[in-house]
N, C-alpha and C positions, 0 to 999 in steps of 0.2 A: 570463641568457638567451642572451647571445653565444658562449657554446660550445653550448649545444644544438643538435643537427641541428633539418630538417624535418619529419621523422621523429617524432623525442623530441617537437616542439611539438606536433604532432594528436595523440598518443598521449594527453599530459598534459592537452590539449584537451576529448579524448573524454573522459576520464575525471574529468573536472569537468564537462563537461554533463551525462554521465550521472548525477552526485554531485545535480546540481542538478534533475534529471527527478525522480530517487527521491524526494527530498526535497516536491518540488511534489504527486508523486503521494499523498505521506504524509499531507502537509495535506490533500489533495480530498478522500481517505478518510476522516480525524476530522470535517471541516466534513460532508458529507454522512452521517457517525454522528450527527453533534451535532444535526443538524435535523431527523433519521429520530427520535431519541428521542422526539421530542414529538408523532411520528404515530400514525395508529392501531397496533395489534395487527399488521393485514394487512401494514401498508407496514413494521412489525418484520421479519417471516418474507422479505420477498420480500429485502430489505436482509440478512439473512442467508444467504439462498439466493444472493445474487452473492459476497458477499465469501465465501462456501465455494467456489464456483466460479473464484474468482480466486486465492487459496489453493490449490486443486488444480492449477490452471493453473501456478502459483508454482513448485510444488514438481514439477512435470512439465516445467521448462525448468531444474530446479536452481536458481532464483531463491530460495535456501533462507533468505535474510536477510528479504526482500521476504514470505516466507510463513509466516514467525514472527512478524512485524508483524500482518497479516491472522491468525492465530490468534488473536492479544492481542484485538484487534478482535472476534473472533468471543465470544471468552470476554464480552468486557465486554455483546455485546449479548445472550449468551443468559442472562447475569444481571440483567439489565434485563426482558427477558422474564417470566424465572419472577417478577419480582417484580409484574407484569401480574396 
């Protein structure tokens, strides 16, 4: 770390917070899947109506990692559905 500028350190900074946002947000997304499964039908569809909205949002800032994630998610809950 002693050659590193000031510069290189917030750079490497940011880019381990933001490792660590993604990562936090990943989880909130599965735990709040995980606990939506077990609700009704209704609280299914509106839990799919965000995360398609979050997904679109994903892939309308380029966030194309983040809304591949949020796809897999969309898939597993509209297979859980049909099976409703």
């Amino acid at each position: 770390m002693d050659n590193m500028t000031d510069e290189q350190i917030k750079r490497l900074a940011k880019l381990v917070a933001g490792e660590v946002i993604k990562q936090l947000e990943i989880r909130e997304m599965d735990n709040i899947l995980m606990e939506t499964m077990s609700q009704p039908y209704e609280l299914l569809i509106a839990e799919l109506a965000r995360l398609m909205t979050l997904m679109t949002t994903y892939e309308e800032t380029e966030q194309y990692e983040k809304a591949a994630i949020i796809k897999n998610k969309i898939d597993r809950l509209q297979k859980q559905l049909e099976k409703l």
